[in-house]
Residue, then its C-alpha position, 0 to 999 in steps of 0.5 A: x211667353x203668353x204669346x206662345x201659350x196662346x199658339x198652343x192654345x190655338x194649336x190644341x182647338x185645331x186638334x180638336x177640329x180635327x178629331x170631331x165628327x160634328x161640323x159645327x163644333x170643328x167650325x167654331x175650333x177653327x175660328x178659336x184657333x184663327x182668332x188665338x193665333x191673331x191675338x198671339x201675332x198682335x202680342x208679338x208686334x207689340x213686343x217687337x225690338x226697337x218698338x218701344x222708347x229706349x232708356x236713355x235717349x228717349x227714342x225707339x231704333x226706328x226714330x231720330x230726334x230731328 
């Protein structure tokens, strides 16, 4: 969920970047966007199925106990 804000976020500073006539100011939206859209995508990996430690046994989908 703040996944996505923050796509809409970033989504909203290109929109801007891209509306403005002042070069620097369209810049430092772009790299807010950039750095938006790697938070997002870090938010995501971390929230990927099978990443974290299931109840009951102890191990991810990706881990043996052996």
């Amino acid at each position: 969920m703040l996944a996505e804000f923050l796509r809409q976020q970033a989504g909203s500073c290109r929109s801007l970047a891209r509306a403005t006539f002042d070069l620097t100011t369209a810049e430092k939206l772009r790299y807010m966007a950039a750095s938006l859209e790697a938070k997002a995508e870090t938010l995501d990996d971390k929230q990927t199925p099978g990443a974290h430690p299931l109840p009951g046994n102890g191990f991810s989908t990706n881990e043996s106990p052996g």
